[in-house]
N, C-alpha and C positions, 0 to 999 in steps of 0.2 A: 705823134700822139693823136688819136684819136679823142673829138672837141665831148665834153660831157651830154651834149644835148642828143650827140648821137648814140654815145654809148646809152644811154638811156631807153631810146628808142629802140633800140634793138633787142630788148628787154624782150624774153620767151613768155607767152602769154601763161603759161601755168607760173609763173613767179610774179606775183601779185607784189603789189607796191608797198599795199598796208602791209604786209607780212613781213617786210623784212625792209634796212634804215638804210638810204644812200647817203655814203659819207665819202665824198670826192672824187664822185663817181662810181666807187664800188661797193656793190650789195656786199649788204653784211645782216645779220639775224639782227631781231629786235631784242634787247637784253632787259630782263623786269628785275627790275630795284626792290631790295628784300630791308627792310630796318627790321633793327633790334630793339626792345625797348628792354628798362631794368637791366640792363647787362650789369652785373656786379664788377664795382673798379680793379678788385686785384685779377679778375678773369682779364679785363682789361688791359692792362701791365703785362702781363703774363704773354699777351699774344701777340701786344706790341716787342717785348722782348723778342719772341719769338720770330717775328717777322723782321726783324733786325738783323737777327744769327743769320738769317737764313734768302736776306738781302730781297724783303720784300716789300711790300708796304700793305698797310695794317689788311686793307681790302683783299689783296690778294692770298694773302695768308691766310685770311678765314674764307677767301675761295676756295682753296686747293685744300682745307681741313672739311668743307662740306664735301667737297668733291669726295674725299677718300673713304669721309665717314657712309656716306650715300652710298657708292659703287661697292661695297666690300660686297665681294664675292656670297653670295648664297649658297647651303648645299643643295643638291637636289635629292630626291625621296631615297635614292638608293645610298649615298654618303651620309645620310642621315640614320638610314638600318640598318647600316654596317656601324658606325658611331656604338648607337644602340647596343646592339650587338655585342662589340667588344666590350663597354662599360656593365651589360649585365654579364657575362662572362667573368669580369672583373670582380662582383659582386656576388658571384653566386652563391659563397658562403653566408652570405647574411639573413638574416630570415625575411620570408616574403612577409609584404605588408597588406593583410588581408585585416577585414574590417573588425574581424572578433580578434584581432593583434592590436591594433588601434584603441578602440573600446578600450582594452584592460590595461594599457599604458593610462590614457585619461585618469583611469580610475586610480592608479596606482600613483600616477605622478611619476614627477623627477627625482632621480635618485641625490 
């Protein structure tokens, strides 16, 4: 095994020290600590449960629920006018909602 003083040394000059945390020898990224403040208790409960079911602990369970919530897939412009698209298609029977349509619901009220 190669002693730590060296492995260190050997460290590629575009990998800078500050940037990232040596922990027994081996680089690893710097991780930034997020708190929560007012988290309401039964949301609390809930995700302790959660991370229970699902054999984690509290931390990494609301990691892996940022993670998912974060990454969800975006559409791009053309998934989105096709969306469109079908939804007015969908829709075509209904009347367009032009401003002198609007105006005389106002006026008119709810049935």
């Amino acid at each position: 095994m190669v002693p730590v003083n060296q492995r260190l040394q050997a460290r590629p000059e575009s990998f800078p020290v500050d940037a990232k945390r040596i922990h027994n020898g081996v680089r690893r990224p710097v991780m930034a600590t997020l708190t929560l403040k007012n988290v309401p208790e039964n949301l609390v409960e809930q995700l302790k449960e959660e991370a229970k079911g699902n054999r984690r602990s509290l931390n990494q369970e609301a990691l892996s629920r940022l993670e998912r919530s974060v990454s969800l897939r975006t559409r791009t412009a053309e998934e989105t006018i096709a969306a469109l698209r079908r939804l007015h298609k969908r829709l075509g029977s209904r009347p367009i909602l032009t401003d002198a349509f609007i105006d005389r619901a106002k006026r008119e009220g709810r049935p």
